[in-house]
N, C-alpha and C positions, 0 to 999 in steps of 0.2 A: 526617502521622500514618498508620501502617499499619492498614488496614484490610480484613476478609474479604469480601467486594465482589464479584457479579455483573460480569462482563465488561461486559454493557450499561450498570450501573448506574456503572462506572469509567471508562468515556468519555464519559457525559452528565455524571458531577462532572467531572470535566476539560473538559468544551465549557463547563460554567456559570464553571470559573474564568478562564474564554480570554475573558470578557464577551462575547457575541456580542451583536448589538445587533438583527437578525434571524433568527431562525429559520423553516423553512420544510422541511418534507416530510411525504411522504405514508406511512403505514405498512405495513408489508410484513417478514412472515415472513424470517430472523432478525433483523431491526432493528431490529423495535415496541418493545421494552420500551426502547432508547435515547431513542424521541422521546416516548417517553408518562411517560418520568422527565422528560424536558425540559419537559413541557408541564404537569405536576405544577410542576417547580420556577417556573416562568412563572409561574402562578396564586394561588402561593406568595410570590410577590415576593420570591423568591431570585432571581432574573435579572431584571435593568430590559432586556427584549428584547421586541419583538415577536413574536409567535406565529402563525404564518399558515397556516390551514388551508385545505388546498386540494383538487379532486378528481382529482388524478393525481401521478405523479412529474415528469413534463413541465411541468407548472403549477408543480410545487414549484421544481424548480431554475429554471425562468425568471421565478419569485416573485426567486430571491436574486440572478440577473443582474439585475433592473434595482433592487435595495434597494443591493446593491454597485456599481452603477454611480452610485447616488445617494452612496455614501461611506460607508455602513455596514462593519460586518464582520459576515459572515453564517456561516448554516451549514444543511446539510443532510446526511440519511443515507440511504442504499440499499442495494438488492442485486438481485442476478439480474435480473429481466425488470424489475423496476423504473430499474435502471440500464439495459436496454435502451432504454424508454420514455424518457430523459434522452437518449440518441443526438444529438441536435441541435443540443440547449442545451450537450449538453459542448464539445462545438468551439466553440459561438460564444461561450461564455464563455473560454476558452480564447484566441483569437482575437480577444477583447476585450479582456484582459489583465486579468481580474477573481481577485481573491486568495481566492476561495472557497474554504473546507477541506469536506471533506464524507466522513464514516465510507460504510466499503461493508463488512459485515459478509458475506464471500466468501458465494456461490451461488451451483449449477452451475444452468445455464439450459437452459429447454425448447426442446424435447420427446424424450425422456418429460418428462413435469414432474418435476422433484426438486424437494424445500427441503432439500438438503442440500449439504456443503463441497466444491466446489475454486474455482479461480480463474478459470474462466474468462470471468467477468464483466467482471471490471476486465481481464481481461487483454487483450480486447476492444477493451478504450479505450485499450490503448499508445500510439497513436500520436497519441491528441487533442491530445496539451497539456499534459495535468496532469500534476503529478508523483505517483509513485504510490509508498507505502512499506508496505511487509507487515510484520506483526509479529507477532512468537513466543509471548509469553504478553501479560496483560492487563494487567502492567504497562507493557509496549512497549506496547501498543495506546492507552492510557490518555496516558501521556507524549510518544509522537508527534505530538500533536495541539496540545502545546504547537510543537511545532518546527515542525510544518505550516504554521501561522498567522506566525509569525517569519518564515519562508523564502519563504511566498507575498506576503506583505506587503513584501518589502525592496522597493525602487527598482528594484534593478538587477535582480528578477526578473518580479514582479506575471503571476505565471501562479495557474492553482487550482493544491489538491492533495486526493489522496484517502490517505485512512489506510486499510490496509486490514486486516481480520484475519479468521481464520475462523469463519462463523457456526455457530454451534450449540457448536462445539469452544470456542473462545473467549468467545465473547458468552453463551452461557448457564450458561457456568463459573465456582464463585466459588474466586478467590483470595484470598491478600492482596496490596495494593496500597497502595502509598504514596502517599496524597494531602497533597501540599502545599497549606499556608494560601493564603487570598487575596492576602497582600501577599505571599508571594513567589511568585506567576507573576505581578502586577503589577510587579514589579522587573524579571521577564524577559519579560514580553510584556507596552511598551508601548501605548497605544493606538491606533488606526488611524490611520496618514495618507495618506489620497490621494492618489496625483501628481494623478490627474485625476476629475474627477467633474461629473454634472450639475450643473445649477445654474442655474438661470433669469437670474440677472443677469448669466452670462458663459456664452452658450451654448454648447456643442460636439458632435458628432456622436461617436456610436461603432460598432462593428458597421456601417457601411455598406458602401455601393457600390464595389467595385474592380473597373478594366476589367485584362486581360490587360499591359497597361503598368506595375500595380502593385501585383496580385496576391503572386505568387510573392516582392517583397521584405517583405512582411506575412510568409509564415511562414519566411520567412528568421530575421526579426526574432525570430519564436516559438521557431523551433530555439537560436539565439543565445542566448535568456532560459535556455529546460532546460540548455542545457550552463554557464551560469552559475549555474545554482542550485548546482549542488556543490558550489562552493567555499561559498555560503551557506547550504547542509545542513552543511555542513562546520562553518562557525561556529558555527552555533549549537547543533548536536549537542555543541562542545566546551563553550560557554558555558553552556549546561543540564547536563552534566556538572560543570562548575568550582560550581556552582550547588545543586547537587540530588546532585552524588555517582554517579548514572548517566549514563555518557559517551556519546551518541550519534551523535560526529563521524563515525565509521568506516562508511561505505556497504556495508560489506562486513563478517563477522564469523570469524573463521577458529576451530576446535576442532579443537584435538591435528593439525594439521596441520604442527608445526618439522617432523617426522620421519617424515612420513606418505607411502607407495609410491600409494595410492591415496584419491580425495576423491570427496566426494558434494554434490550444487549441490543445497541448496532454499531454498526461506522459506516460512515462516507459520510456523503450530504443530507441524507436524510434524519440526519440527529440533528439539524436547525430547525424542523418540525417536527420531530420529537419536543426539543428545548420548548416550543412556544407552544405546541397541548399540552406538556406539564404545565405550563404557568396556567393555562385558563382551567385543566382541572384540578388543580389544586386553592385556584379560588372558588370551586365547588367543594373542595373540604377533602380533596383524594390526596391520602399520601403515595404519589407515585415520583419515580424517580428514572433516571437515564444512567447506564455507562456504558459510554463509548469507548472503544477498542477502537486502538490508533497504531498496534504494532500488532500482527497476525502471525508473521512470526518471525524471530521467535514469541512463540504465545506466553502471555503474560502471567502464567498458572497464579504463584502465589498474589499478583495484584489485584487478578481480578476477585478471587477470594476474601480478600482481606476487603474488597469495596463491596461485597455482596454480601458480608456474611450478618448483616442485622434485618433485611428484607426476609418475609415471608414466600414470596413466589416472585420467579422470574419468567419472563418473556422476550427468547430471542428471535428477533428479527433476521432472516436469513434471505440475504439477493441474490442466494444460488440456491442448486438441487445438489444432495447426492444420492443421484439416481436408485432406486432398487432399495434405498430407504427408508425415503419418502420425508425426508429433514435437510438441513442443509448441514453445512462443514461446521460452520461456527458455533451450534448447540452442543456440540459432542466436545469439544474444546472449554463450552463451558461446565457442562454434566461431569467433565473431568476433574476441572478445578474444584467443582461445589462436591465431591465426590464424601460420603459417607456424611454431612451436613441429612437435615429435615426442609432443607429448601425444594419447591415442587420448581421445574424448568419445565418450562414448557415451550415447543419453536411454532415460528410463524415462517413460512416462508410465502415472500410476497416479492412485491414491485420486479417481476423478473419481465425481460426485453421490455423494458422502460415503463411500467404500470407505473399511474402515480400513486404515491401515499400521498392522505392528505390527513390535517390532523383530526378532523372524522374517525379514520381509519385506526389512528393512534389509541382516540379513543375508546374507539370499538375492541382493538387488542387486548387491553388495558380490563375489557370486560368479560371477553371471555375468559382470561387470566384468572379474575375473581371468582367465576362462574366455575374454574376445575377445568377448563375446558383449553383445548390446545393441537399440539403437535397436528398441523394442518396446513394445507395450500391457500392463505387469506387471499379472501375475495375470488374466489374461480366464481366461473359463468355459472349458474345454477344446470343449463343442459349437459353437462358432462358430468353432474353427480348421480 
């Protein structure tokens, strides 16, 4: 049923249709109002889940590594320095092979202190383990969450995953969103099965001891599972589409790109103005075009190539730094895919601790692009150059 809905308030009804069976996190600027609807509905005995209140983020996700390592399906939420404080618990959950889904409602991280959007939180944790998927409005952020749990839960994956969306933009934005009844995400996400789990009468080790002999084939085994889940994002993006009517197979999203000279790389929410300065320039006569990256990782190499590869120059839009540089993470992911092609990439990094883009700015991108010109920090204040 379509419904006008708070960003926060459309991924805690989506977490409560997903049954989680523990909950667990600590609250934190833009994510509260997700876990204080959760812990409303708890109290409410709308969710037969445990509620674990804890005094850090640290405590919270290593609340749900050993509730998931007991068999449960859990869940938790963060951002910014809160997901910093997580820094340990994600790899060993990760590492563990625990199917945790967990909302990061995006925050750029201190210092200066912001509470405000880019990515550089999660983007941070590329390389933990988990699968990471950004989404564009609340209703992607809402319905990811059903696919998150699907895909972390298969056999042939059992890695975590993080939804991710931008906070303040998203999460404290209401839309309308479509919430499906309880029995149909019961038809599409059935209940949990563990390959493996505690259990006192058959005991087992997890997260231990590896000497140098057998290390290195543990995250062999982890790379193995990410580059396997696409094919099971794959599935079940299609099966939730065949389902629900929104297809979510495609790790990649191409706009007005059949005919397009030049394209523009982001995700999150700022590809709904991306979408609408394509449309006004290209009734100035610009073949420009958008793909949005919806899966980070594992990173979509051959998709995004096959959607890139008839564009002249690209311009990725980066809401994070990496440091020492001077580009963000998501250019190098694509320079990777477009690798030995004649396509020029060029990065933008922009809107970091919540700058807006506006589609001005889009346009302006779009022109330096054309101009040869690029790999830069859009829009800084002219006194610091």
């Amino acid at each position: 049923m379509m419904q006008i809905m708070e960003g926060s308030i459309a991924v805690a009804t989506a977490v409560k249709l997903c049954r989680p069976q523990v909950i667990s996190a600590y609250p934190i600027t833009p994510q509260t109002h997700i876990v204080e609807a959760l812990a409303d509905m708890v109290a409410n005995c709308e969710i037969d889940a445990e509620y674990m209140t804890v005094e850090s983020e640290f405590s919270a996700l290593s609340a749900c590594l050993g509730a998931s390592a007991a068999g449960s399906r859990v869940y938790s939420a963060t951002t910014s320095q809160g997901l910093a404080l997580m820094f340990e618990v994600c790899f060993n959950v990760a590492g563990m092979r625990l199917p945790i889904v967990m909302s990061i409602a995006n925050r750029s991280l201190s210092a200066p202190l912001s509470i405000w959007n880019d990515h550089q939180d999660s983007i941070s944790l590329r390389d933990s383990g988990w699968m990471q998927m950004y989404a564009e409005d609340n209703q992607e952020s809402a319905d990811l969450h059903y696919i998150a749990y699907k895909a972390a839960e298969d056999h042939g994956v059992l890695l975590p995953a993080m939804v991710c969306f931008d906070g303040f933009i998203l999460s404290h934005t209401y839309e309308p969103v479509d919430i499906p009844t309880q029995e149909e995400v019961d038809a599409f996400l059935p209940p949990f099965k563990p390959y493996h789990r505690l259990d006192a009468r058959d005991p087992i080790s997890f997260g231990m001891y590896a000497t140098p002999d057998y290390y290195m084939e543990f995250r062999y085994e982890v790379d193995r599972a990410l580059q396997r889940a696409q094919d099971v994002l794959y599935r079940a993006g299609k099966e939730f589409g065949e389902q629900f009517g929104r297809d979510y197979s495609a790790p990649v999203e191409g706009y007005r790109l059949e005919d397009a000279d030049m394209a523009l790389v982001a995700m999150g929410s700022v590809c709904g103005t991306i979408k609408d300065a394509i449309d006004e320039m290209r009734m100035d006569g610009k073949k420009v075009g958008l793909l949005k990256i919806r899966s980070f990782r594992p990173f979509p190499k051959k998709a995004v190539a096959e959607s890139l590869r008839d564009v002249s120059s690209v311009a990725v839009l980066d809401k994070n730094i990496s440091l020492g540089t001077g580009s963000g993470a998501v250019v190098y992911e694509v320079r990777d895919a477009l690798y030995g092609s004649d396509i020029a990439v060029r990065d933008f990094v922009a809107a970091l601790g919540g700058r807006d883009i506006r589609k001005k700015d889009i346009a302006n991108i779009f022109g330096h692009l054309e101009r040869g010109e690029g790999d830069m920090f859009y829009g800084l204040r002219q006194e610091v150059l």
